[in-house]
C-alpha positions in Angstrom: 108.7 107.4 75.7 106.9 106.4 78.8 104.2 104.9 77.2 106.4 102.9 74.8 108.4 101.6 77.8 105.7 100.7 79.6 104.1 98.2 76.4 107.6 96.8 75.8 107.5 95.7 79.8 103.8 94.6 79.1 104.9 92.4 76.4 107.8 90.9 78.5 105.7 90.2 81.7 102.3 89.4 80.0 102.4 85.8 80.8 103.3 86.2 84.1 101.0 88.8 84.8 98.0 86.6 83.4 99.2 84.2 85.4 100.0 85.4 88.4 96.5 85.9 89.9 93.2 85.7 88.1 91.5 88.0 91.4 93.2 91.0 90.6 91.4 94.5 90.0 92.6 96.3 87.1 94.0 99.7 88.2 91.4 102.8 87.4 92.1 105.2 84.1 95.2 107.2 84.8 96.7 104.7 87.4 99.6 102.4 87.2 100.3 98.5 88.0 103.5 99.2 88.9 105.1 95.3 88.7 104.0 96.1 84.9 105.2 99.3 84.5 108.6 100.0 86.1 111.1 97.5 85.1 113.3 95.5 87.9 111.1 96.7 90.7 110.3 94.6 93.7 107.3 94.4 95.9 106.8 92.9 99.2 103.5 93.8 99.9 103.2 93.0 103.7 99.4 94.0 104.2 98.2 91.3 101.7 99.5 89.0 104.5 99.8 88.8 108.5 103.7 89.5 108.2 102.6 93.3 109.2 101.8 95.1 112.6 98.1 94.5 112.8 99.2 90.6 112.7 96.5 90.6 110.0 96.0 90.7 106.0 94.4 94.2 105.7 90.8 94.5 104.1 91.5 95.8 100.6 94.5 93.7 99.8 93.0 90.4 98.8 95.8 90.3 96.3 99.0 91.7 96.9 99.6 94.2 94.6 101.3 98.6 94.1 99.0 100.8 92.5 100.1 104.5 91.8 98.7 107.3 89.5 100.6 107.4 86.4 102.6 110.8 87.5 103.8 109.6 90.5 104.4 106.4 88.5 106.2 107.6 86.3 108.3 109.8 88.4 108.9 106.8 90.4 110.6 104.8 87.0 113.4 108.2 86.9 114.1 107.1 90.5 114.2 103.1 89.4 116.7 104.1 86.3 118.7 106.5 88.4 119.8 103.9 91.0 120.0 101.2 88.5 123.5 103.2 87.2 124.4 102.5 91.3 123.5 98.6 90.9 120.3 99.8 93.6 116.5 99.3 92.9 113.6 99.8 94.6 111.3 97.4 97.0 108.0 98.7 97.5 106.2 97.6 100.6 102.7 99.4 100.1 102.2 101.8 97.2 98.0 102.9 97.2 96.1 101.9 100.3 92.5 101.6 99.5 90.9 103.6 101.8 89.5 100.1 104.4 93.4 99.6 104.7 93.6 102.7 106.8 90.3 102.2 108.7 91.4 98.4 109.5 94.6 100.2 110.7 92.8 102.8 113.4 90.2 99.6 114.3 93.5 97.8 115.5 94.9 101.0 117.2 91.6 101.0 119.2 91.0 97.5 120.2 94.7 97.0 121.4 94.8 100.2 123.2 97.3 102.3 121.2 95.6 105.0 120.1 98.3 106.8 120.8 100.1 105.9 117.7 97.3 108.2 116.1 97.7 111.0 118.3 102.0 110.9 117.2 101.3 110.7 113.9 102.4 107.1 112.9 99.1 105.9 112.1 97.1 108.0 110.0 92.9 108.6 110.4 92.7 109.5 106.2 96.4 108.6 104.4 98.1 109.9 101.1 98.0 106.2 100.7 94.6 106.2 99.7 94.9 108.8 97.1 97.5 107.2 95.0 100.5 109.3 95.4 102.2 108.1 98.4 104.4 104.9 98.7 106.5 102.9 101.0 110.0 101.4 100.2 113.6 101.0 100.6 116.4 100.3 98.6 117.6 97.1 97.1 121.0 95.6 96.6 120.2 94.6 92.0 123.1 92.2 92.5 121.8 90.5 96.0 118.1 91.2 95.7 118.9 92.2 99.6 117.4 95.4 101.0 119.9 97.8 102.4 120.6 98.6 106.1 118.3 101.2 106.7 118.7 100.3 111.0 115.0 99.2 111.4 112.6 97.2 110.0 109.7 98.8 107.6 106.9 99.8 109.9 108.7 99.9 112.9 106.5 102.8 114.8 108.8 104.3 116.5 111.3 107.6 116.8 114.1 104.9 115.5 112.2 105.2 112.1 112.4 109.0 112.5 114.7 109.8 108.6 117.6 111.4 110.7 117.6 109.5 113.8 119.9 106.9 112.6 123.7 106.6 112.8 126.7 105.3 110.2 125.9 103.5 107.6 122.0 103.0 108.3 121.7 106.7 107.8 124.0 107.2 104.6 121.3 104.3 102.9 118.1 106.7 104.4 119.9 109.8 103.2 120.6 108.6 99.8 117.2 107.2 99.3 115.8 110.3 100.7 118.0 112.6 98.1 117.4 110.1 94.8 113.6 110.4 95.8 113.4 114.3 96.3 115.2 114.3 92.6 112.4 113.4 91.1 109.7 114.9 93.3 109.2 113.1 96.3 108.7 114.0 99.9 109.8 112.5 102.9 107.6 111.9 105.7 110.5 112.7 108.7 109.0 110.3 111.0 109.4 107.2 108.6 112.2 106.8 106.2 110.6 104.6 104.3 107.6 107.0 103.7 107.1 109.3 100.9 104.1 111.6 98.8 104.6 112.7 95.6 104.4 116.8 95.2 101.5 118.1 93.5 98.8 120.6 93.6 96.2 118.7 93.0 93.2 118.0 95.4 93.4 113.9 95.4 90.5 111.9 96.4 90.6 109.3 98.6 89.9 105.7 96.9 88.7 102.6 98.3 89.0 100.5 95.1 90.2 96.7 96.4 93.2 95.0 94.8 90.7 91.5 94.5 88.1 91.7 92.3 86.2 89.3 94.6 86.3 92.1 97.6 83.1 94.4 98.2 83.8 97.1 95.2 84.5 101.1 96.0 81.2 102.3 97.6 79.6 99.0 98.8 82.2 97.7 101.7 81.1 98.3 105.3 83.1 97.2 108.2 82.2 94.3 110.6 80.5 96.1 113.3 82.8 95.2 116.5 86.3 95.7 115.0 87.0 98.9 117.5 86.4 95.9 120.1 89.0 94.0 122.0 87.6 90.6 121.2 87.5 91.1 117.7 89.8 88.6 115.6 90.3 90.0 111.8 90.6 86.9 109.4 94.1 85.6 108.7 94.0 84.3 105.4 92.1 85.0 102.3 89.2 83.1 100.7 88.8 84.2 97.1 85.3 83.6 95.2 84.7 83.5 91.7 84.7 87.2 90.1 81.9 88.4 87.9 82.6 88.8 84.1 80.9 91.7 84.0 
């Protein structure tokens, strides 16, 4: 059933998704493209650009696109299809994270002086991100195509972001995304509402696999040398080259 879904969606987006961006990496075998697998879902993916808190596009993201492994993936489509019956959807913000997302991340933490935010916990050193079972998101109004109150904006690192440390009707959208999610096996992280790992027993490995296929492939990308340091500027646009046939 979940494969047929997913070809009927393919066959309904094809265009667009040719379209859309001729740079883009095809997900690895037994991962998901989630704009082509889960029907109605919206992404805003915030690291492709400088609309994030590093005030930078993050290496890996030289497209904006959610990756997920198909079990997460397809545990996050029961989620999609249980809030659809509520008129709600899902907006995902960052889905897999190749693994120079995260490093970019701590590089900023150091060279503004907040490594504190590494010590507390709302930057992480190695992320579920990067394995391909942890996502960002919120819900979504189908009818509006406005996210819910959820009393603070995504990536607000803070103890306002903290699941539980919100009040009326802020906290009744974090506790019902938080109870839909945990339906179909996913975990909170209590310190961001918007935060959430997929249970499993498996030992994941992180990935660095880039969303642009004209970014340094999984293996081969080093980072600039001085990024730690206070005078470095990361780039704030993208300039994509021609991608190999091979």
């Amino acid at each position: 059933m979940w494969r047929l879904a997913r070809i009927l969606i393919l066959m309904t987006v094809g265009l667009h998704a040719q379209a859309a961006d001729t740079h883009s990496n095809t997900p690895p075998a037994g991962w998901v493209d989630l704009a082509v697998a889960i029907d109605d879902i919206r992404l805003d993916i915030r690291y492709h650009t400088a609309n994030n808190f590093t005030n930078a596009p993050l290496p890996g993201y030289g497209v904006p696109g959610a990756w997920l492994r198909d079990k997460p993936a397809q545990a996050l489509a029961r989620v999609q299809a249980a809030l659809r019956e509520q008129h709600l959807g899902l907006l995902v913000y960052d889905a897999y994270r190749p693994l120079r997302g995260t490093l970019g991340m701590v590089a900023w933490a150091h060279r503004t002086n907040q490594v504190h935010l590494l010590d507390t916990g709302y930057i992480a050193r190695r992320s579920g991100h990067n394995k391909g079972n942890t996502i960002d998101l919120t819900l979504i109004d189908l009818t509006t195509g406005l996210p819910l109150d959820m009393g603070t904006a995504w990536d607000t690192l803070s103890e306002a972001s903290h699941t539980k440390n919100a009040s009326g009707e802020a906290l009744t959208n974090r506790m019902l995304l938080r109870q839909v999610m945990a339906e179909h096996g996913w975990k909170n992280y209590w310190k961001e509402w918007w935060h959430y790992s997929f249970t499993t027993d498996e030992k994941l490995p992180h990935r660095d696999i880039p969303y642009a296929c004209f970014e340094a492939a999984e293996g081969s990308w080093k980072p600039p040398a001085t990024w730690h340091e206070p005078t470095y500027k990361m780039p704030l646009t993208w300039t994509p080259t021609p991608c190999s046939d091979d």
